[in-house]
DRENDO-1510 file (C-alpha; in Angstrom, 1 decimal, always signed):
<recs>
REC; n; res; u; v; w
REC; 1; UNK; +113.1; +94.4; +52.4 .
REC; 2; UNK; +110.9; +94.5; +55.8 .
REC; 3; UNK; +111.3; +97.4; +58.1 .
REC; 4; UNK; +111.1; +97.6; +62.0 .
REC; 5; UNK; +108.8; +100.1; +62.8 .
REC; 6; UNK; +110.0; +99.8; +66.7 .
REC; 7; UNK; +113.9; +100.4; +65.4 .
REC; 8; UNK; +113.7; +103.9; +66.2 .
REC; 9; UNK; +111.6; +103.3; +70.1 .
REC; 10; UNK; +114.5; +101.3; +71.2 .
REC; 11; UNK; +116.0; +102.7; +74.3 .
REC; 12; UNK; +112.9; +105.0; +74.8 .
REC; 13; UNK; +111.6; +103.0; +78.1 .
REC; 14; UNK; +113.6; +101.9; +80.5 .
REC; 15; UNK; +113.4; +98.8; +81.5 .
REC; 16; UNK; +111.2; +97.6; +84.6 .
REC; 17; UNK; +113.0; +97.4; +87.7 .
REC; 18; UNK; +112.4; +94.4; +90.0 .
REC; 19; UNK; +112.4; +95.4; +93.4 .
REC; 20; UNK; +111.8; +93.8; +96.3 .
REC; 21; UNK; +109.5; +94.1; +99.0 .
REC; 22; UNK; +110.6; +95.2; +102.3 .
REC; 23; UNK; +111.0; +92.3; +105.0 .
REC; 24; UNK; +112.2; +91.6; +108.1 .
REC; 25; UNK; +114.3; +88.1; +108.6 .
REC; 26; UNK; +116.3; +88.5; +111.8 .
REC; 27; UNK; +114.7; +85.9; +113.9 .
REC; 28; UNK; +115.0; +88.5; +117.0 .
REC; 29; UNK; +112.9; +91.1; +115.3 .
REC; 30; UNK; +110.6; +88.6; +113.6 .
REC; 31; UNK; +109.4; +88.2; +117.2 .
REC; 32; UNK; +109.3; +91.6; +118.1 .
REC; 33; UNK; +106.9; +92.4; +115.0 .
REC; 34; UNK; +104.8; +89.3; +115.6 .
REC; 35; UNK; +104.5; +90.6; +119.6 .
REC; 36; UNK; +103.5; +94.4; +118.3 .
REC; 37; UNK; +101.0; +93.1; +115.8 .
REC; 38; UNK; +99.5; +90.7; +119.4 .
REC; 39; UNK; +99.3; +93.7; +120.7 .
REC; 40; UNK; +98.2; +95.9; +118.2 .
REC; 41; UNK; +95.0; +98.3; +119.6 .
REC; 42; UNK; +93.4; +99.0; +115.9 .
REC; 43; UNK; +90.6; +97.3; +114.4 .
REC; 44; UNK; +90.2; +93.4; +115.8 .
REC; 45; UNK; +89.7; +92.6; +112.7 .
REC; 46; UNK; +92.7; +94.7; +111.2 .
REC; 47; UNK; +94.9; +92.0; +114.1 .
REC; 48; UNK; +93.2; +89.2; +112.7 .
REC; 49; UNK; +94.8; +89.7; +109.6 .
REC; 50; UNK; +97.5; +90.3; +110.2 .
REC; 51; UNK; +98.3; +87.3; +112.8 .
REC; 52; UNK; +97.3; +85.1; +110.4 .
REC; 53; UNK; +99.4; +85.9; +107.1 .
REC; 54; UNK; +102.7; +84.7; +109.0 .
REC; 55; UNK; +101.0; +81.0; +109.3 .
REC; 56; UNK; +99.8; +81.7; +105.5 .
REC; 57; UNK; +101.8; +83.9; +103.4 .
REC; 58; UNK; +99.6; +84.0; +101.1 .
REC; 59; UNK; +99.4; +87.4; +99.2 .
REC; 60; UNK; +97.4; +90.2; +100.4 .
REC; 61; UNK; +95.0; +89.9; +97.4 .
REC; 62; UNK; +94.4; +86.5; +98.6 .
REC; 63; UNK; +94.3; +87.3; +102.2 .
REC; 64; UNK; +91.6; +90.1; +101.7 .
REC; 65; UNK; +89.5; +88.4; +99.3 .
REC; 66; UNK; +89.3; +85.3; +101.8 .
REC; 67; UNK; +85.6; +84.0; +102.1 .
REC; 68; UNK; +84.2; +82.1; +104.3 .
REC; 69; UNK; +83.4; +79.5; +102.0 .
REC; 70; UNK; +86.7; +78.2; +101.4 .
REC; 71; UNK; +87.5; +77.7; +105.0 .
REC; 72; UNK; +86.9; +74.4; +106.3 .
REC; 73; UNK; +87.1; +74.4; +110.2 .
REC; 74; UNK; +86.9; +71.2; +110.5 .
REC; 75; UNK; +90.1; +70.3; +108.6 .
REC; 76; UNK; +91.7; +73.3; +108.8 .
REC; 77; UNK; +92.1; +73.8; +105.7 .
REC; 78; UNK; +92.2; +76.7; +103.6 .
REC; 79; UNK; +91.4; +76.0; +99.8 .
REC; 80; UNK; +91.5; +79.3; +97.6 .
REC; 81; UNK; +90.1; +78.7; +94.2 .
REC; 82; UNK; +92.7; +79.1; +91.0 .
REC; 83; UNK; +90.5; +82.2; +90.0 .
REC; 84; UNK; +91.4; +83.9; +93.3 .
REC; 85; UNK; +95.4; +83.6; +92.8 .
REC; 86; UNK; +97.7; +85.7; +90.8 .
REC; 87; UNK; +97.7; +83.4; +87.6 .
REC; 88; UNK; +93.8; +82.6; +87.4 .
REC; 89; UNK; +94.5; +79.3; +86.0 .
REC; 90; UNK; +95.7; +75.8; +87.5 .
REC; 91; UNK; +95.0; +74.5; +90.4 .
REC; 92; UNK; +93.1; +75.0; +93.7 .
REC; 93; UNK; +95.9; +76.2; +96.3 .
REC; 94; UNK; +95.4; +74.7; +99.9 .
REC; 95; UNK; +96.7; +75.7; +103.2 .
REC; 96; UNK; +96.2; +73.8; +106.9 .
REC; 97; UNK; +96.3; +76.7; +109.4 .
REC; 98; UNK; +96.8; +76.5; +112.8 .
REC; 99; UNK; +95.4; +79.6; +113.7 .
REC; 100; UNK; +92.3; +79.4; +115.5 .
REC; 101; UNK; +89.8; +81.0; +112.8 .
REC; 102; UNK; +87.0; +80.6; +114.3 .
REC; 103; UNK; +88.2; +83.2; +116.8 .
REC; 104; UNK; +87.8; +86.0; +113.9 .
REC; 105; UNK; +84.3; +84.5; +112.6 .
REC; 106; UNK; +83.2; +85.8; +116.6 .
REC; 107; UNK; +83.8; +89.3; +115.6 .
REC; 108; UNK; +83.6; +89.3; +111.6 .
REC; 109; UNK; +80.1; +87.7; +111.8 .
REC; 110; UNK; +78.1; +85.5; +109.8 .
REC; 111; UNK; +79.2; +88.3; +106.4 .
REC; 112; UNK; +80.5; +86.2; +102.9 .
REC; 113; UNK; +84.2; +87.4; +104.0 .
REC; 114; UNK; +86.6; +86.3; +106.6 .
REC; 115; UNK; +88.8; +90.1; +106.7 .
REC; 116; UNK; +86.1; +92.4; +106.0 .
REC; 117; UNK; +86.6; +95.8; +106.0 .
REC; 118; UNK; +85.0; +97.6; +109.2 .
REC; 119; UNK; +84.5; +100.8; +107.3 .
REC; 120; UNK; +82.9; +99.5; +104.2 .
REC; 121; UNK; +80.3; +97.2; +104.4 .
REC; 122; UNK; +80.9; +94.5; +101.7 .
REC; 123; UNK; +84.1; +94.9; +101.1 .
REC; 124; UNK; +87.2; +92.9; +102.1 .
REC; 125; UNK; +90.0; +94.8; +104.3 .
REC; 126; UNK; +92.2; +97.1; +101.9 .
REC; 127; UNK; +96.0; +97.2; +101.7 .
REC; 128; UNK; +96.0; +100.4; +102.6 .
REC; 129; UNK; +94.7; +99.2; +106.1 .
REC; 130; UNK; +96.9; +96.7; +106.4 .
REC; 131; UNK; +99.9; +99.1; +105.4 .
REC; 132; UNK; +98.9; +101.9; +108.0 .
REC; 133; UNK; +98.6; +99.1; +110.7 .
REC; 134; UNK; +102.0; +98.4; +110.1 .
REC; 135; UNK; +102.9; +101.8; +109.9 .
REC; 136; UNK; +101.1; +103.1; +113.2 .
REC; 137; UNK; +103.0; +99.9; +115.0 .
REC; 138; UNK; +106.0; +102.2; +114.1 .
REC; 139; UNK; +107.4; +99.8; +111.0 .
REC; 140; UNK; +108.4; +102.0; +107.9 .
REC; 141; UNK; +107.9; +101.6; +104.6 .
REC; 142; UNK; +111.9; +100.2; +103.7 .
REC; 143; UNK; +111.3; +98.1; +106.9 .
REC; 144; UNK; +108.2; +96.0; +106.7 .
REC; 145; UNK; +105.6; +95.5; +103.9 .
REC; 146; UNK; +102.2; +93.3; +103.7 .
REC; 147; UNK; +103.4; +91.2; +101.3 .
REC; 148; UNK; +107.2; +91.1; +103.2 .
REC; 149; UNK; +105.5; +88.4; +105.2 .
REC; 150; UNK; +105.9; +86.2; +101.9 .
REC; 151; UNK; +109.4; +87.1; +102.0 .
REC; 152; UNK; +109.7; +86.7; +105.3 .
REC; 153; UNK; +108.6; +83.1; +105.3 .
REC; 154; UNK; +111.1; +81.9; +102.5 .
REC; 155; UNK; +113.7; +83.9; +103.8 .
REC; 156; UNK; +114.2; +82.0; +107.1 .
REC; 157; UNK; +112.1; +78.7; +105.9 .
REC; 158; UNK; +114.8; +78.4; +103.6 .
REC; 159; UNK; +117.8; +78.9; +106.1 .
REC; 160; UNK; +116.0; +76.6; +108.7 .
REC; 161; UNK; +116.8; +73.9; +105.8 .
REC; 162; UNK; +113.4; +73.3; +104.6 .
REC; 163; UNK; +113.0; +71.7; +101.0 .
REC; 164; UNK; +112.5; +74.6; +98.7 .
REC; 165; UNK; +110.0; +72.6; +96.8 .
REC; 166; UNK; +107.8; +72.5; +100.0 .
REC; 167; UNK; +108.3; +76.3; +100.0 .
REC; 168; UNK; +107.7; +77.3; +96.5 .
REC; 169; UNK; +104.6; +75.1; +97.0 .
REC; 170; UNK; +103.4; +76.9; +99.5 .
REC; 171; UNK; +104.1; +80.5; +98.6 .
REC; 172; UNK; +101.7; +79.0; +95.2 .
REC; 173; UNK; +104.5; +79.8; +92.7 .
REC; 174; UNK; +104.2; +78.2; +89.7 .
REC; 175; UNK; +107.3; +75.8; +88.1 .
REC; 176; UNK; +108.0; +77.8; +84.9 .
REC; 177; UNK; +109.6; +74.1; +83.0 .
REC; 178; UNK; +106.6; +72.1; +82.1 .
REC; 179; UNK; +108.9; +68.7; +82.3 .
REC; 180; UNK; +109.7; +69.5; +86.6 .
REC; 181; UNK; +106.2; +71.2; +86.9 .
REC; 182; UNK; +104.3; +67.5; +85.8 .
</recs>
């Protein structure tokens, strides 16, 4: 007879709790966060960022790691490489922006990222940064988060009837059943 050497660990952990990130979706304070981050009188390069994750939502990870590189200006066209997104493995993920990018190549310079960070020479922009921005433009933690933009954008692309294909597409999540994902 087989034992279960887990048997008596059962119940010992609780389970993980899935949370969600804070968000703002009221279309009336969606524009009253996008005018205070216009206006924001931090880093320029801090503002950069954050204008341009509501045309993206990509994740912050995604966001700070952005290199010059992948932009095409031409096109404009974003194309992160599978290796940079959450699962590592699949496909290239593209975005068209409208934001005028070559506006933040003026003051980031001719470095390998497009969000470096203006303390640390090298490196991309931190969350933290990101957060404190957000913070100092008097949004607080249950209110507004970096990646709440991602929420954000599904929230109301979702209740302006858009095909939640198109948006699962673009937010890069990945179709879990292999038969709808071909």
């Amino acid at each position: 007879m087989e034992s279960d050497p887990c048997r008596d660990l059962r119940g010992a952990l609780a389970p993980k709790v899935k949370r969600h990130h804070a968000t703002i979706t009221e279309p009336r304070r969606v524009g009253e966060l996008l005018r205070a981050i216009e206006g924001y009188q931090g880093a320029l390069v801090v503002r950069y960022a954050l204008q341009f994750l509501p045309f993206v939502f990509v994740r912050s990870g995604e966001l700070r790691g952005a290199r010059w590189e992948e932009i095409d200006l031409v096109k404009a066209e974003w194309r992160i490489p599978a290796v940079r997104m959450k699962m590592k493995v699949g496909t290239d993920f593209a975005t068209k922006q409208e934001y005028d990018v070559e506006r933040v190549r003026l003051v980031t310079g001719e470095g390998e990222l497009v969000f470096p960070s203006p303390l640390c020479t090298g490196r991309g922009l931190s969350d933290v940064t990101l957060t404190a921005a957000l913070r100092r433009m008097g949004y607080a933690q249950g209110e507004m988060t970096i990646h709440g933009f991602r929420a954000m954008a599904s929230t109301l692309l979702n209740e302006m009837g858009f095909a939640p294909d198109w948006i699962e597409r673009q937010l890069a999540h990945a179709e879990r059943n292999k038969v709808r994902a071909s």
